[in-house]
C-alpha positions in Angstrom: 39.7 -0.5 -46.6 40.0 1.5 -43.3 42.6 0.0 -40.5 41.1 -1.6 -38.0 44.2 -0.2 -35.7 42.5 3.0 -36.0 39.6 2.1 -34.2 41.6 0.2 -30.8 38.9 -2.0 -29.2 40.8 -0.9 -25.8 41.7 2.5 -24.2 44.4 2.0 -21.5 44.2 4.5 -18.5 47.6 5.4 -17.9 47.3 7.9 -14.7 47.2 4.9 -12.2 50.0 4.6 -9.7 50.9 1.0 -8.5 49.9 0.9 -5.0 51.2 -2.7 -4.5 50.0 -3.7 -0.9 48.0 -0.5 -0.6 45.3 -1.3 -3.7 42.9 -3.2 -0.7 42.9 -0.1 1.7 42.6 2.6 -1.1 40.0 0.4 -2.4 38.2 0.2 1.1 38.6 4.2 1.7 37.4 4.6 -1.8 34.2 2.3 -1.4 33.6 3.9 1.9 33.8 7.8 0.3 31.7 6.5 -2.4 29.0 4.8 0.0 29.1 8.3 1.9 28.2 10.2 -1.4 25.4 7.7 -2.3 23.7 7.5 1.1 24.3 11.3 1.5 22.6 12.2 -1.6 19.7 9.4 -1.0 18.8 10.7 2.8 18.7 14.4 0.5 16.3 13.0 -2.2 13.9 11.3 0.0 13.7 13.7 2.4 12.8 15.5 -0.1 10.2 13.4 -1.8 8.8 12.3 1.4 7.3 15.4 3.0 5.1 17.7 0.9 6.2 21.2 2.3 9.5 20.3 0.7 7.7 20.4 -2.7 8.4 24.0 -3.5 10.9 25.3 -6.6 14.1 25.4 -4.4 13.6 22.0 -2.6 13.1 20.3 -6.0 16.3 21.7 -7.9 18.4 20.8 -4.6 16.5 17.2 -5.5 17.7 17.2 -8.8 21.5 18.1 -7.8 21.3 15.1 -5.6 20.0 13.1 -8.6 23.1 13.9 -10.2 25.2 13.5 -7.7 24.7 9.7 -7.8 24.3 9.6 -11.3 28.0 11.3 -11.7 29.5 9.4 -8.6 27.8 6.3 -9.6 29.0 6.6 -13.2 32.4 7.1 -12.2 33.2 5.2 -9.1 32.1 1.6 -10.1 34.7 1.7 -12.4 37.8 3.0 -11.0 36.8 0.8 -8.0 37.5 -1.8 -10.2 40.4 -0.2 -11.6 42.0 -0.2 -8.2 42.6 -3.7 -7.4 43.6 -4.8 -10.9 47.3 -4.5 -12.3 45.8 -3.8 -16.2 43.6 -0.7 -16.7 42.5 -1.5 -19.7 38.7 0.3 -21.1 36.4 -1.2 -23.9 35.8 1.2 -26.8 32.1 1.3 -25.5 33.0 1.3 -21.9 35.1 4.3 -22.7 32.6 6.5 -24.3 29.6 5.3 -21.8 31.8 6.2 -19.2 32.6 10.1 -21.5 28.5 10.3 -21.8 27.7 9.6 -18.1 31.0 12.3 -16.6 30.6 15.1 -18.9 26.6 14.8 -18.7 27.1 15.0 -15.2 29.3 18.1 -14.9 27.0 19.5 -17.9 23.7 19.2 -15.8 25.4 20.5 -12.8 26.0 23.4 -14.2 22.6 24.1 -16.3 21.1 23.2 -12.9 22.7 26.0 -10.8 21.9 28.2 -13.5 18.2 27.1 -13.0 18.5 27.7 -9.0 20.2 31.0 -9.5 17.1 32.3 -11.6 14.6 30.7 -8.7 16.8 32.8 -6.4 16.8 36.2 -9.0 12.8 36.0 -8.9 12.4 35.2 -5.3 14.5 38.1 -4.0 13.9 41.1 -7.2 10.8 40.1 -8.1 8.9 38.4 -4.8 5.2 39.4 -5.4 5.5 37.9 -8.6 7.4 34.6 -7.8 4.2 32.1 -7.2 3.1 33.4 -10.7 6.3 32.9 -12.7 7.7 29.3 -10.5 4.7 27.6 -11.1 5.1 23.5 -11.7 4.7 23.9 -15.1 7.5 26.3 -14.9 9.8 24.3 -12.7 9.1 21.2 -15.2 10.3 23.5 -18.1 13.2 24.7 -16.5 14.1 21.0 -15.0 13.7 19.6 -18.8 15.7 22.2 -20.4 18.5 21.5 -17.9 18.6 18.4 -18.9 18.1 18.4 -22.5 20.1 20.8 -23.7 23.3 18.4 -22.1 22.5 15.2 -23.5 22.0 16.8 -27.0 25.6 18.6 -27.3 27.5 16.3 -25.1 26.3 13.3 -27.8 27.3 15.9 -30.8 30.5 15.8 -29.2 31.0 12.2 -28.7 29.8 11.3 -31.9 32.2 13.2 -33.4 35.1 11.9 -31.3 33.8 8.1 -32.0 34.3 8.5 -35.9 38.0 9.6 -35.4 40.7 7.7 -36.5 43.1 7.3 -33.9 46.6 6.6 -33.4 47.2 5.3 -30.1 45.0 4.5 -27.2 46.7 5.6 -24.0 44.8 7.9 -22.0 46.8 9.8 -19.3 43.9 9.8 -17.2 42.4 7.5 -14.4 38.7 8.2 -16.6 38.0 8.5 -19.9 37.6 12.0 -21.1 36.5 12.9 -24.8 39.4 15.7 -25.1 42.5 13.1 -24.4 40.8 10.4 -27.3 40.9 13.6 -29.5 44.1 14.5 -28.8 45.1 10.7 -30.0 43.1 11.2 -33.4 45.6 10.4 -36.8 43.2 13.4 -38.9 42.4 17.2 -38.2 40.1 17.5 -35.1 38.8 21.0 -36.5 35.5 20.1 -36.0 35.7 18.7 -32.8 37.5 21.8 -31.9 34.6 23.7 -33.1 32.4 21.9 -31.7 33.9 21.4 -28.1 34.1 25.4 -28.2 30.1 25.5 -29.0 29.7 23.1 -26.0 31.9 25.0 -23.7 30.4 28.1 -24.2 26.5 26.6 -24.4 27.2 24.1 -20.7 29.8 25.9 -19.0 30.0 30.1 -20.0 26.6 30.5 -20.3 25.1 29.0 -17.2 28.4 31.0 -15.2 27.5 34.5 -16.7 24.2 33.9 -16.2 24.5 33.0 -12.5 26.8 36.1 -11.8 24.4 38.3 -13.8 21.4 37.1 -11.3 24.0 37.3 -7.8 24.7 41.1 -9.3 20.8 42.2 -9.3 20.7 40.3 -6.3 22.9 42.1 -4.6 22.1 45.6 -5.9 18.7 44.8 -4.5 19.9 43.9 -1.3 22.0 47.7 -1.0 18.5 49.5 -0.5 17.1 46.8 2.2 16.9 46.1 5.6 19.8 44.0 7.4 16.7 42.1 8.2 15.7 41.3 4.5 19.6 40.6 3.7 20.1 38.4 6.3 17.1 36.4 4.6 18.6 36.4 1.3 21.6 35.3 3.0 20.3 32.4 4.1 18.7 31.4 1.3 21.4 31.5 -1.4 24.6 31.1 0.9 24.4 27.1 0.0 23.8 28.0 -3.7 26.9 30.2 -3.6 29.0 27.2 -1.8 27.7 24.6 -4.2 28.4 27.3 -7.4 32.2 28.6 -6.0 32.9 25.0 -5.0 32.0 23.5 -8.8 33.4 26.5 -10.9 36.8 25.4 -9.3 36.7 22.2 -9.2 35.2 22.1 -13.3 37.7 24.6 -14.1 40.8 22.5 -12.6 39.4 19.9 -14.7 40.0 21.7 -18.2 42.7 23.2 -17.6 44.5 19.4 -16.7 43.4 18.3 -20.0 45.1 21.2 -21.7 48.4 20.3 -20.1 50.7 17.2 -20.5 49.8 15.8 -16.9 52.5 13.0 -17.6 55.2 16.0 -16.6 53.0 16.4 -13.1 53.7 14.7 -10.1 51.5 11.3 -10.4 49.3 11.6 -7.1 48.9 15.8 -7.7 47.9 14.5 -11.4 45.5 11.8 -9.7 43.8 14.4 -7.1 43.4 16.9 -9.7 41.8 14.9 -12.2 39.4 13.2 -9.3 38.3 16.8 -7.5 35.1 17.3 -9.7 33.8 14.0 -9.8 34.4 13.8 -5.8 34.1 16.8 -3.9 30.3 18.4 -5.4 28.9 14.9 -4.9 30.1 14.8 -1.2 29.8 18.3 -0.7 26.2 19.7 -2.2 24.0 17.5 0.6 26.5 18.4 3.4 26.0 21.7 2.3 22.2 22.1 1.7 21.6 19.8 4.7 22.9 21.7 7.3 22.3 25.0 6.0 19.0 25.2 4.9 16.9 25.0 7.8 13.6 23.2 6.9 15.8 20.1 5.3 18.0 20.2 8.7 14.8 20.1 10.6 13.0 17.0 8.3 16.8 15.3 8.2 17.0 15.3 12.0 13.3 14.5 12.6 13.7 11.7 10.3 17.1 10.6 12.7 15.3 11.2 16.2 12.4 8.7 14.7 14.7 5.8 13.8 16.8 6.3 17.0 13.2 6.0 18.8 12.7 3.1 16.4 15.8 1.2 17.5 15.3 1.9 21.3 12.0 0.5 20.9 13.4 -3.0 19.4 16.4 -3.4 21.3 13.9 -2.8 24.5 11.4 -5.6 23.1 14.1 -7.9 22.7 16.2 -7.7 26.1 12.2 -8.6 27.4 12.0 -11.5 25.1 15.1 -12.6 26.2 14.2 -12.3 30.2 12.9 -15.8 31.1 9.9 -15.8 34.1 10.8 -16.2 37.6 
């Protein structure tokens, strides 16, 4: 009869610091960094949504990076909110690998969707006269499902696998859960989780990276033989995909290589910001980014801010009139 010890009903998050007296105003900064990502990322999608020359391949994979953005941020921060102004960080077994599915889908789909933008970005610049043929809506559906799909299927391989481990202890020195640490505590051999984590790794993260460097090389040996014209253009056009890709790759990458290490030997608060910079900065970063730097969602974003300016004028004007009384 198996243990029932080796299934803990509880993970305990062991990377908090007690703040003491400081838990209410971390939790305030927190909630207002969070509230930033979330209306950041909605102003983005609706923007988007809302005006039909915005319905064109690029606008609708910078849509579906804001998507995840608030999936990932939401996934993660309504829990470690919590965690903040509690003294016990204790995680449900389900909790625990809800809160695995929802991170590493959302770092998996950020990635497949880059990969997506940089081939939008390959056949708009090489291959121009052909580009309203190939990125057809059909195409960008395709593309859009198969970013998507692909994630869910291995990132679920994965945590079933790590579910049906034995496991002998439940501490996780991390302020999330993460499916490598619960691996780490399994009682049996973890070769095919090994396996399989490599298979993911490669598939999510390797592939989508070689692929984006392999379209940014023809780009760029296209761009040798042009005009300084032509490469200001391109320039323009895939500067905020390059941000968004440099600025994840680093962030992901600081990410696996904590889990490799024992972050208990680290400096608490350098352990903390490490293990917080990929599920915080792209989410804050990729509409600040594609905002200001692509110019017809700048021009729609402050169109959209000059109206509701004119808006409040217009009400705060009715109501100081309302408010006169006749002479």
């Amino acid at each position: 009869m198996e243990n029932n010890n080796s299934y803990p009903p509880y993970f305990n998050l062991t990377m908090f610091m007690n703040l003491g007296s400081y838990r209410y105003p971390a939790f305030a900064l927190c909630f207002l960094l969070y509230a930033s990502m979330v209306s950041a990322n909605l102003v983005i999608i609706f923007v988007i949504v809302r005006q039909k020359n915005l319905h064109e391949p690029m606008y609708i994979f910078v849509m579906c990076l804001s998507i995840n953005s608030f999936y990932g941020s939401t996934g993660f921060f309504i829990r470690f909110l919590r965690d903040l102004v509690f003294d016990t960080h204790l995680i449900s077994r389900w909790a625990c690998f809800t809160q695995i599915y929802v991170i590493y889908t959302y770092a998996s789909y950020e990635l497949t969707i880059l990969g997506v933008m940089a081939y939008d970005r390959y056949v708009a610049v090489c291959q121009p006269l052909h580009y309203h043929n190939k990125m057809t809506l059909k195409m960008v559906s395709k593309l859009i499902a198969l970013a998507w799909i692909c994630p869910v299927l291995i990132v679920f391989a994965c945590l079933y696998l790590a579910s049906r481990l034995p496991l002998c202890g439940n501490k996780i020195p991390k302020v999330f859960c993460a499916n490598w640490p619960v691996v780490k505590l399994s009682c049996v051999s973890t070769a095919l989780n090994n396996v399989m984590g490599m298979l993911a790794t490669i598939s999510t993260v390797f592939l989508p990276l070689a692929f984006v460097l392999y379209t940014y090389v023809r780009i760029f040996l296209v761009c040798r033989k042009r005009s300084s014209e032509f490469k200001s253009k391109v320039i323009q056009s895939c500067l905020p995909h390059i941000v968004t890709f440099v600025n994840y790759s680093i962030t992901f990458f600081c990410d696996i290589a904590l889990s490799r290490i024992n972050v208990e030997e680290l400096n608490p608060f350098l352990g903390v910001i490490l293990s917080l910079e990929f599920v915080v900065i792209p989410p804050i970063l990729n509409p600040l980014v594609y905002g200001l730097k692509l110019p017809e969602i700048r021009k729609q974003i402050l169109r959209m801010l000059s109206c509701c300016c004119m808006c409040a004028h217009t009400v705060n004007v009715r109501n100081k009139r309302n408010t006169v009384s006749p002479s």
